[in-house]
N, C-alpha and C positions, 0 to 999 in steps of 0.2 A: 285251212287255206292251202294248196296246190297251186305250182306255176308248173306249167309245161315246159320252159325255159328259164331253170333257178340258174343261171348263169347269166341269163339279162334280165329277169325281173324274180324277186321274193318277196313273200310276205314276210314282213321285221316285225310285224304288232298286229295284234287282235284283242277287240276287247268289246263287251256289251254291257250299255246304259242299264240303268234301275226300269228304263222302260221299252226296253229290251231292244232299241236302235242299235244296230253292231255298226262296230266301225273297224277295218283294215289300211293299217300302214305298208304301202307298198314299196320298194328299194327297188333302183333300176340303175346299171350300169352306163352312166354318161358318154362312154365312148364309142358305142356297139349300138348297131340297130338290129333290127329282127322285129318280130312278135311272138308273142304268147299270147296262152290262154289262162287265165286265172279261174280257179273253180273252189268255193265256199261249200264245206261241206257241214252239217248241221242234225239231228236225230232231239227230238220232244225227248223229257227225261220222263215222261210217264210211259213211254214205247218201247216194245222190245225192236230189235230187230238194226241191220245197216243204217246208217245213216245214210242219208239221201243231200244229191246237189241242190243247195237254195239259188245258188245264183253262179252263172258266169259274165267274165268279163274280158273279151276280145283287145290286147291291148297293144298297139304297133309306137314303137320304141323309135324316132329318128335322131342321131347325134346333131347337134350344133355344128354350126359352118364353123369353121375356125380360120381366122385372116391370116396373111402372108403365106 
């Protein structure tokens, strides 16, 4: 997992089911807006070669109003 901006958003966890469903934990700073790009990278263990991106995820960060 890559964030384009580890500053407003990280992967904190990764981890893949017995049937091979992946799931990413992602951390984002509450007080800062922006966006990122999140990119999941991944390589078959019978393959040589780079690993290639399975998935991206475009992801815009808005903070909470905050009263008074």
């Amino acid at each position: 997992m890559r964030s384009s901006a580890p500053a407003l958003v990280t992967a904190s966890g990764w981890s893949v089911d017995a049937d091979g469903a992946a799931h990413a934990s992602l951390r984002c700073v509450g007080a800062r807006g922006g966006s990122a790009r999140i990119t999941g990278l991944a390589k078959a263990p019978d393959v040589a070669g780079a690993a290639r991106v399975t998935f991206t995820l475009d992801l815009t960060v808005t903070p909470p109003t905050r009263e008074g």
